[in-house]
C-alpha positions in Angstrom: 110.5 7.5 33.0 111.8 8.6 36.6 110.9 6.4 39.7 108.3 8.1 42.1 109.8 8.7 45.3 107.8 8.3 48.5 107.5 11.6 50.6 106.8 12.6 53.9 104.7 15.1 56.4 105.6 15.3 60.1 103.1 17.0 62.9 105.0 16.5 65.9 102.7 18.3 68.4 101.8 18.3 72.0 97.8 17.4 72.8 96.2 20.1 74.8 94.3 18.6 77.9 90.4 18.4 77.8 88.1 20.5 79.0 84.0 20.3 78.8 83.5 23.9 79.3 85.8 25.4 76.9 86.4 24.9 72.9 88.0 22.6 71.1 87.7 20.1 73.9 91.2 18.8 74.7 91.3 18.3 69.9 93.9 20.1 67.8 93.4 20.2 63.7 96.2 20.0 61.2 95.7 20.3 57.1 98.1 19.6 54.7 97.4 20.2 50.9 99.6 19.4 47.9 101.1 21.7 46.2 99.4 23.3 43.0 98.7 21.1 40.2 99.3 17.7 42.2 97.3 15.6 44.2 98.4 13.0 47.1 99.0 9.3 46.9 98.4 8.7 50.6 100.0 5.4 51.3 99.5 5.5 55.0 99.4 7.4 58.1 101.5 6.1 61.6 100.2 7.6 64.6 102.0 7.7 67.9 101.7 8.9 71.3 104.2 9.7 74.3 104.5 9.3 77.9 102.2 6.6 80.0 98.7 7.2 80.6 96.1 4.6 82.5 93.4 6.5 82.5 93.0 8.2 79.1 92.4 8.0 75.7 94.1 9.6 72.6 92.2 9.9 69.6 93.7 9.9 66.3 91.5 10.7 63.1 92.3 11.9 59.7 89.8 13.4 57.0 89.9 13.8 53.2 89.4 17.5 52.3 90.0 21.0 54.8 87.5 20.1 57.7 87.2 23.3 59.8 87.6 22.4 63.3 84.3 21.2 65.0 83.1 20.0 68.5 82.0 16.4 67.4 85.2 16.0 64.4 87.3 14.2 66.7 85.1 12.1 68.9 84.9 8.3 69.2 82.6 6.6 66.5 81.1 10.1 65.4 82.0 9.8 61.7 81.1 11.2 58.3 82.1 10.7 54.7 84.9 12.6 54.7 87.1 10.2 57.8 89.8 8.1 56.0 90.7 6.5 59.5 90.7 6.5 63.0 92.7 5.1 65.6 92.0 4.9 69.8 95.2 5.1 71.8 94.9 4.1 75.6 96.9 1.9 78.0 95.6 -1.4 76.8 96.5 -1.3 73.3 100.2 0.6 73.1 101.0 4.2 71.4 101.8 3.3 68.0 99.2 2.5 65.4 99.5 3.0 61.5 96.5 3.7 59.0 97.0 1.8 55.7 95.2 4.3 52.6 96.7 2.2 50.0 96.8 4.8 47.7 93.8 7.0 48.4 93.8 10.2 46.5 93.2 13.9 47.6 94.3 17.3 47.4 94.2 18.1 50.8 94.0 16.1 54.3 92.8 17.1 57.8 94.1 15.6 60.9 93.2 15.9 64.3 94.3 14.2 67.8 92.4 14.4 70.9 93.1 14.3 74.5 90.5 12.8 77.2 92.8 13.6 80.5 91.9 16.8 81.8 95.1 17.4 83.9 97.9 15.9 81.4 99.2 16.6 78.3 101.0 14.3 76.2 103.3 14.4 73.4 101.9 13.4 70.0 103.5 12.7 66.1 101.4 11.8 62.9 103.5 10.9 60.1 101.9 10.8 56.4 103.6 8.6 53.9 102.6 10.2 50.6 103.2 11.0 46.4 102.7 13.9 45.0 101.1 13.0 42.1 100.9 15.3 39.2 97.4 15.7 38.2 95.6 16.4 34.2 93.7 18.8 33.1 90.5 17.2 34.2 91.3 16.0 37.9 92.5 19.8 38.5 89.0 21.0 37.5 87.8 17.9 39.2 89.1 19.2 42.9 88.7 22.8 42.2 84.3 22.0 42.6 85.5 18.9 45.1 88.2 20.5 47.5 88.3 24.8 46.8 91.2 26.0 48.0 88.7 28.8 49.4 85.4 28.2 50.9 82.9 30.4 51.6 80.8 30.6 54.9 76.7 29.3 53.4 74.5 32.5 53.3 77.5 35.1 52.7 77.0 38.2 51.2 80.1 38.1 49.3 81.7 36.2 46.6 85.0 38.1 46.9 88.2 36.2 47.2 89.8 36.6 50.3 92.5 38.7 49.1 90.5 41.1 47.1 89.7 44.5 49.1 85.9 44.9 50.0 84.4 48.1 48.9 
């Protein structure tokens, strides 16, 4: 039997500054989904931030499953089932923080950072230390009702796939 190798997925990124009026509020939103027929080992999740900052915040936060991006996804202690962790960045506590999973399983994960400085930007890097595990017949129907590959809007008038032409 072959040793599992531990793998990798890098979003090096720059935060865009916040801004009340305008959507999605100083957040950006990353997903990453294992390939077809496996699932992901997440072993943990290092989260790091650039530059020096006194006044602001950086908020890193990382779901299980394709969140779409929301207003309230990415704010401080607004949570639902779906947050694996969550880290606050800010002057008093340094720019690198890790998120041990300890083996928590999923087909996909959503990741977003968000700024609270509404004049600076600042570089950011999530690193996720994964396997790709692969899965049996009964996990893949498992995550094909718990995490689609395609969701549907509630209340749409169609049940086409999205690459199917509409009549």
């Amino acid at each position: 039997m072959s040793q599992r190798k531990i793998q990798r997925f890098c979003w090096f990124d720059t935060v865009i500054t916040y801004d009340e009026g305008n959507y999605p509020y100083g957040t950006i939103w990353k997903t990453f989904r294992a390939k077809e027929d496996h699932k992901l080992e997440i072993v943990e999740i290092k989260c790091a931030i650039g530059g020096t900052f006194t006044d602001t915040r950086i908020y890193f936060q990382a779901y299980e499953g394709e969140i779409r991006a929301r207003n309230w996804g990415a704010f401080p202690y607004i949570f639902d089932q779906s947050t694996l962790g969550f880290v606050s960045v800010d002057a008093n506590v340094g720019g690198e923080h890790i998120m041990y999973l300890h083996g928590y399983e999923t087909k996909s994960l959503t990741m977003s950072i968000r700024n609270t400085n509404e004049t600076k930007t600042y570089p950011a890097l999530m690193i996720v230390y994964f396997y790709e595990v692969k899965m049996t017949k009964e996990e893949i129907l498992e995550y094909a009702v718990k995490q689609p590959r395609f969701k549907y809007p509630h209340g749409s008038s169609s049940t086409l796939d999205r690459y199917e032409d509409v009549p």
